[in-house]
C-alpha positions in Angstrom: 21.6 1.4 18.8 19.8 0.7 15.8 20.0 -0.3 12.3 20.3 0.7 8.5 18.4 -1.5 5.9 17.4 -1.5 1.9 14.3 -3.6 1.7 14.0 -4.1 -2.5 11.2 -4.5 -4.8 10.7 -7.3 -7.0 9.3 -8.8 -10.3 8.1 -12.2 -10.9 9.3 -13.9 -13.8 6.9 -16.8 -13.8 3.4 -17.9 -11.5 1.6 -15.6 -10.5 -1.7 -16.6 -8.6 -1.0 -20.0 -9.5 1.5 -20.0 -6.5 -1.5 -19.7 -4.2 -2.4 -23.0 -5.4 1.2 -25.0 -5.0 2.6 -23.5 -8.6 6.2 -22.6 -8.3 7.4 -18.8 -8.7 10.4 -17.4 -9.7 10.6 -13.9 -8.1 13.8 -11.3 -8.8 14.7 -8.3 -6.3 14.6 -5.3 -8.4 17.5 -3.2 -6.8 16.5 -0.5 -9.0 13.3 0.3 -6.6 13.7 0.1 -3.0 12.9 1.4 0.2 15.8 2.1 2.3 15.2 2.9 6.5 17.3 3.9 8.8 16.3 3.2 12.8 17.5 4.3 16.1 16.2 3.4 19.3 15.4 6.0 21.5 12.7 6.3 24.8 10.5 8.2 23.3 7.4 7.2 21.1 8.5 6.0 17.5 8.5 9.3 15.3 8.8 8.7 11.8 10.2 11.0 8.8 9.1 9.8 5.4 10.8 11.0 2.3 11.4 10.1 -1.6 9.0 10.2 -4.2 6.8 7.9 -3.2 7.7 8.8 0.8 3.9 10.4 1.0 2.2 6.8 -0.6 3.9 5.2 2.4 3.0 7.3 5.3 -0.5 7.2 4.2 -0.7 3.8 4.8 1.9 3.6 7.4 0.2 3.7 10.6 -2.4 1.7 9.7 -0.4 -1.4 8.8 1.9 -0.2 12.0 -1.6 -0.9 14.4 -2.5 -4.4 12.5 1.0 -5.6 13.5 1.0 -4.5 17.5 -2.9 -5.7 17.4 -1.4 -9.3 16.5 1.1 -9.5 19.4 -1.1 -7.6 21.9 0.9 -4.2 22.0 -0.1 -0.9 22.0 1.2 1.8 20.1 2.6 3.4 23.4 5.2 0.5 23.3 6.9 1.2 20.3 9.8 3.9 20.3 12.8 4.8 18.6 13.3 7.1 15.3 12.5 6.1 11.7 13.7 7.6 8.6 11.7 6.1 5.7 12.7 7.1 2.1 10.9 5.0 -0.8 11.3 5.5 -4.5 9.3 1.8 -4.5 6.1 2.8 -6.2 2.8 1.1 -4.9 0.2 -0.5 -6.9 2.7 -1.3 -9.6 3.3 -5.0 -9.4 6.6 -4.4 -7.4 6.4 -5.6 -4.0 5.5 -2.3 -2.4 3.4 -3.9 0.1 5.8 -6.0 1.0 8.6 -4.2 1.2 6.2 -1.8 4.2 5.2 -4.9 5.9 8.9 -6.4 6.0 10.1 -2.8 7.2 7.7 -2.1 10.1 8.5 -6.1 10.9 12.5 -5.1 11.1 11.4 -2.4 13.8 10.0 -4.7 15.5 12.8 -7.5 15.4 15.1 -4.7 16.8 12.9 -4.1 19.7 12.1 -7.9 20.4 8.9 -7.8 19.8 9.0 -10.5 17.3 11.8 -13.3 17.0 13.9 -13.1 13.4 12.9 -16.9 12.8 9.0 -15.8 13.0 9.4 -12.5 10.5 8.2 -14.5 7.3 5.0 -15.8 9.1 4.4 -12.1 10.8 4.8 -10.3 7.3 2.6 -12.3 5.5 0.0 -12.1 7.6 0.4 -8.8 7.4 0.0 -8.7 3.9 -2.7 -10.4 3.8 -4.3 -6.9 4.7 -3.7 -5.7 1.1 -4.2 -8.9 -0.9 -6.9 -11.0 0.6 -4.4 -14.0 0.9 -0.7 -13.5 0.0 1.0 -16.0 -1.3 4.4 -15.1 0.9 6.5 -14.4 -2.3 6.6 -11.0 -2.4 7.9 -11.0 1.5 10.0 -13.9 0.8 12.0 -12.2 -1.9 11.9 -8.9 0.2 13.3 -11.1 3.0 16.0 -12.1 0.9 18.7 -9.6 0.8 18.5 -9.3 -3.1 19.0 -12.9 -3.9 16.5 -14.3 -6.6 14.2 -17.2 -5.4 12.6 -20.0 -6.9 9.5 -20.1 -4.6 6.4 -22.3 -3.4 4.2 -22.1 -0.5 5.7 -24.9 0.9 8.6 -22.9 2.0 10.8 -26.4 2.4 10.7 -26.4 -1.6 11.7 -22.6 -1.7 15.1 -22.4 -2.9 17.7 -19.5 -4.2 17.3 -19.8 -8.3 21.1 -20.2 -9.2 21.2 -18.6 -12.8 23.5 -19.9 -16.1 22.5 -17.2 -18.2 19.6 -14.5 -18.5 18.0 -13.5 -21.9 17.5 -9.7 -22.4 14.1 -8.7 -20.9 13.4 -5.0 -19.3 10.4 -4.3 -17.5 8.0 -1.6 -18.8 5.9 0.4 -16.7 2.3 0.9 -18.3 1.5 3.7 -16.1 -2.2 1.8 -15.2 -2.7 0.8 -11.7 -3.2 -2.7 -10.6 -4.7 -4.1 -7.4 -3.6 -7.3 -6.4 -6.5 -8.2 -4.1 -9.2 -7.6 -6.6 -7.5 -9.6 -9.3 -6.9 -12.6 -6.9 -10.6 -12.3 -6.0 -11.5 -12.4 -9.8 -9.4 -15.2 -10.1 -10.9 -17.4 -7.5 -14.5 -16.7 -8.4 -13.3 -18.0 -11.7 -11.7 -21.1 -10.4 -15.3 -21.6 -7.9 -17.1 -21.6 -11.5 -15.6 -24.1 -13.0 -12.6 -25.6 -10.8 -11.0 -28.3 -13.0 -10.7 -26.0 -16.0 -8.8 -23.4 -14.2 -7.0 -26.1 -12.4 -5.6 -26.6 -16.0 -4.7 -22.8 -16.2 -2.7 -22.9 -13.1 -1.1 -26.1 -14.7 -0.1 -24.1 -17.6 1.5 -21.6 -15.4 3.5 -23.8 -13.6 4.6 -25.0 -17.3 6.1 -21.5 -17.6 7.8 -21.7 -14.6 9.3 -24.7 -15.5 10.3 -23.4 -19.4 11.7 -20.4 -17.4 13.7 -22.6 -15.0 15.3 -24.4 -17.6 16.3 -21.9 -19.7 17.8 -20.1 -17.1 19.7 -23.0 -14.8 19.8 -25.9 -17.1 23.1 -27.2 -18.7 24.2 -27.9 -22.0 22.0 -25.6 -23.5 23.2 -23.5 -26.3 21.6 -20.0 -26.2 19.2 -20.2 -29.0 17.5 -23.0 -26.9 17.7 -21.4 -23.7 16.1 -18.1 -25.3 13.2 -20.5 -26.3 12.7 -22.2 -23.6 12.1 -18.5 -22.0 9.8 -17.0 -25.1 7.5 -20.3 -24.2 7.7 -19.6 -20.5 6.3 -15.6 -21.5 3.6 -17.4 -24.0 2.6 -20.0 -21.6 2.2 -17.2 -18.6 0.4 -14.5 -20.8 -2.2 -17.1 -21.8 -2.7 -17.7 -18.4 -3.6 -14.1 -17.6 -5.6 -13.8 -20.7 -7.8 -16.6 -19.4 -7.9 -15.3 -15.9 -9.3 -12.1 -17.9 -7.1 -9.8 -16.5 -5.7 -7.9 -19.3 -8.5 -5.0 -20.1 -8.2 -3.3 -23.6 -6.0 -0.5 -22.0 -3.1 -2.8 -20.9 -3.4 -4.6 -24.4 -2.6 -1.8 -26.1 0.1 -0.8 -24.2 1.5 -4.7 -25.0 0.8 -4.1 -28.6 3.0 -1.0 -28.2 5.8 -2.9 -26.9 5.6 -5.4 -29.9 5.5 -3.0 -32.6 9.0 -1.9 -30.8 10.0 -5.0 -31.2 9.8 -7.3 -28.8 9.8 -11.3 -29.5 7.3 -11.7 -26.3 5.5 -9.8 -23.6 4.2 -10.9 -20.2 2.6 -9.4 -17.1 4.5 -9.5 -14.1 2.0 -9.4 -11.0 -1.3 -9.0 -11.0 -2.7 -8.1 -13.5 -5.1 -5.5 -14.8 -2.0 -2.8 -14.8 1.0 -2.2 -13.3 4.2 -3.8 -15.3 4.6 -5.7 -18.3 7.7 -7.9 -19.0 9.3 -7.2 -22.5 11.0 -10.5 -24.0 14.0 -9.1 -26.9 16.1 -10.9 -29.1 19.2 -12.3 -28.3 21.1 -9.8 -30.2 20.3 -7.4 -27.3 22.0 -9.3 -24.8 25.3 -8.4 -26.1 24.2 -4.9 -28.3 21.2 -3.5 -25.8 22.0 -0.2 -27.6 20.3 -2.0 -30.7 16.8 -1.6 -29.2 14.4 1.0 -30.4 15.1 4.2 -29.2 11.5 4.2 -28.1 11.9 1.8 -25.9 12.6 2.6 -22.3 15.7 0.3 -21.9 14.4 -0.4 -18.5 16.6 -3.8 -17.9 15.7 -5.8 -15.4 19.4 -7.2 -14.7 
């Protein structure tokens, strides 16, 4: 008995940290990154085997995260068995989920063994996360919860829907190669908002604005193209701002987004965080049907 599972990363398109605050989100798997785990039940205490290139990143953390999960259901480690073979090539401190993807995979061991019921896994995960962010918003696990379908997401999960898609504009994802740290940037960003709360509740305003733009230009009808890849250049401007006024883009991550301009690109947003991690690189429509027409330079990194 046991199972065999990809758990994906992900990238947000639109609302970051604003979705803490009711904002809507819309979050994409990224099936190029994932961590893939393969479980079998034995009687003997759980041994795990970690692998990939980020394999070592994992099992640092692993056990750790393992004892914060059987603390909240009153278990000891004695209790959990089996065999787990972990193999990641999901970076962490990137902006892609790889917290969440850990906490969702130690919680699929623990659906196997009954230790927690399938209906309760959302709740569980995002409590563990909580570890790593301060307060998680629950998008991250609820994308990585998904089986690789893209999610238009709120903290009210009763508003949380799958994002049906007309048509997507030609956007890769650009690693910067600078680390980001998701707790310390949320805790930036509510010391701001404790400052001076109804200024910043107009940034998080704005951020649900480019979650809308984003929405529409993806799922509306009757839009031609040229007004769809609008509506998404607005949602990138809109966001940016956003993380601009949250002061989150240091002069190191700027001019890795001035790079990606001077390559080309019509627009370019964080996705996550902030401070590092991955940027989002907006391209002209001519790309979506001649991506070969990009700068050589650029890394062709498309995120569908």
């Amino acid at each position: 008995m046991g199972f065999e599972k990809s758990i994906y990363g992900k990238w947000v398109l639109t609302g970051e940290h604003a979705v803490l605050r009711g904002a809507g989100a819309l979050v994409f798997p990224y099936k190029k990154k994932k961590i893939r785990i393969q479980y079998e039940k034995t009687s003997k205490s759980l041994c795990a085997n970690f692998s990939g290139p980020y394999g070592q990143s994992y099992e640092n953390l692993f056990w750790g995260v393992v004892e914060r999960a059987l603390h909240k259901i009153n278990l000891n480690t004695e209790d959990l068995t089996g065999h787990l073979n972990f193999e990641a090539d999901l970076t962490l401190g990137g902006g892609l989920g790889g917290s969440a993807a850990l906490c969702v995979s130690i919680s699929e061991v623990f659906v196997e063994l009954g230790f927690i019921e399938k209906n309760t896994q959302f709740e569980f995960c995002k409590n563990l996360e909580d570890g790593f962010h301060g307060k998680s918003s629950g998008v991250d696990i609820a994308v990585a919860l998904s089986s690789g379908s893209p999610l238009y997401y709120k903290m009210d999960m009763e508003k949380t829907r799958p994002l049906e898609i007309e048509w997507f504009p030609p956007i890769t994802l650009e690693n910067t190669g600078l680390k980001g740290f998701t707790s310390e940037c949320v805790k930036k960003v509510q010391e701001l908002i404790i400052k001076d709360p109804k200024y910043y509740s107009n940034i998080d305003t704005q951020m649900n604005e480019a979650t809308e733009c984003a929405y529409k230009s993806l799922s509306s009808l009757g839009e031609n193209v040229d007004q769809r890849w609008d509506f998404m250049k607005e949602a990138f401007d809109l966001g940016q701002v956003c993380f601009k006024e949250w002061g989150l883009i240091p002069e190191s991550l700027q001019e890795k987004i001035n790079e990606i301009y001077d390559k080309g690109a019509s627009a370019v947003k964080i996705t996550g965080s902030g401070m590092g991690g991955n940027l989002l690189a907006l391209w002209p429509i001519e790309s979506r049907t001649s991506r070969n027409s990009l700068s050589s330079n650029t890394s062709k990194n498309w995120v569908l």
